[in-house]
N, C-alpha and C positions, 0 to 999 in steps of 0.2 A: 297758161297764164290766167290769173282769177281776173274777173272785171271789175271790182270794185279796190280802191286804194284804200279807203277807211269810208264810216258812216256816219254822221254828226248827230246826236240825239240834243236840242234843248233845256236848259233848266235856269227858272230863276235863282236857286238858292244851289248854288256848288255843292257848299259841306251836304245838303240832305241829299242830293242826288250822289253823294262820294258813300254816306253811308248805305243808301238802298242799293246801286249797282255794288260796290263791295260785296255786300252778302248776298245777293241777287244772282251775280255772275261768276261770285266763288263758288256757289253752289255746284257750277257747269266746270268748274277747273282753269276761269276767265282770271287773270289779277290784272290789278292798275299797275299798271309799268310807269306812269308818270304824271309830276301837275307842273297844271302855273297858274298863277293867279283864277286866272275866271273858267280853267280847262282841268279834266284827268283826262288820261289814256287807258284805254285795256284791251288786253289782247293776250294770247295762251302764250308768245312767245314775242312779238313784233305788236304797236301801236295799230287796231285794222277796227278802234271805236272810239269815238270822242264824243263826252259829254262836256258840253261846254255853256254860260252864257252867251249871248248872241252877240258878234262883234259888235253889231250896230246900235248896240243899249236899249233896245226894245223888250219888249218882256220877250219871253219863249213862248210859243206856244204850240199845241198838239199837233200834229197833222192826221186831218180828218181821212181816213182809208189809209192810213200809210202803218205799217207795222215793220219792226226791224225782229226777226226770228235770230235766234242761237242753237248751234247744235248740241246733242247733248248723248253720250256714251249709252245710256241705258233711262229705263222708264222710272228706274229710282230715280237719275241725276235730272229729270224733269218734274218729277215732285218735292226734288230737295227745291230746286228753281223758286219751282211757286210758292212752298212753304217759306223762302228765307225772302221772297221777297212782298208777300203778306206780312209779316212779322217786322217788316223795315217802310213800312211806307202805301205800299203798293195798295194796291184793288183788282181785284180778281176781274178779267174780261173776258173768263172761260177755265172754267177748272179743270184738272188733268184728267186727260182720257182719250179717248181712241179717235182716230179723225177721219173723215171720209178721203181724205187727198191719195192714200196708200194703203196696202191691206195692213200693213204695219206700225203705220203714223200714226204714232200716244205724243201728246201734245199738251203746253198750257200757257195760257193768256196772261198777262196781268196790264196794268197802268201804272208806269211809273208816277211818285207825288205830284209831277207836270203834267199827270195826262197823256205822255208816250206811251203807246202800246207796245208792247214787245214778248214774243214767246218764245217756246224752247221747243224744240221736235226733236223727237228720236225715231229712228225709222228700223232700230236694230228688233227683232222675231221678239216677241215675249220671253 
């Protein structure tokens, strides 16, 4: 059984974060399965990420140390990552490349337009 039910990411402005995650986590094979007003969902086949405005009407804001990672099939589908999510918004927090965590780990950073950090790891052999 997985440990986590879903992950919540922050944004003040819905539509920009609907348009940077769309091409950001279509890149990884991710779609939005679903909205409502202040929320999407995404997830490969089930709702297991939500980006949302913050119920309590506060702004959003980053979490400093906190990163939410995506897996990703191959070291292309973690550069398409980075590229579609530079090209939507985003700001590089590590460009793609090889990581110390695995002899395998190719990896890449960005900041969503709020400021979320979030990357994509692939751990499959060159």
């Amino acid at each position: 059984m997985p440990i986590y039910t879903h992950v919540v990411i922050g944004t003040n402005d819905i539509e920009r974060a609907r348009t940077f995650y769309d091409a950001a986590l279509g890149a990884l094979g991710i779609k939005r399965l679903g909205n409502t007003e202040q929320a999407s969902f995404y997830g490969a086949e089930a709702p297991e990420l939500m980006v949302t405005k913050p119920f309590d009407g506060k702004p959003a804001t980053a979490a400093n140390g906190a990163t939410v990672s995506f897996a990703a099939a191959s070291r292309d589908a973690v550069d398409a990552f980075h590229k579609s999510a530079l090209a939507n918004g985003g700001e590089c927090a590590g460009a793609p490349g090889p990581r110390p965590v695995a002899p395998t780990a190719y990896a890449a950073y960005v900041r969503d337009p709020d400021g979320n950090k979030i990357a994509s790891y692939c751990f499959a052999a060159a």
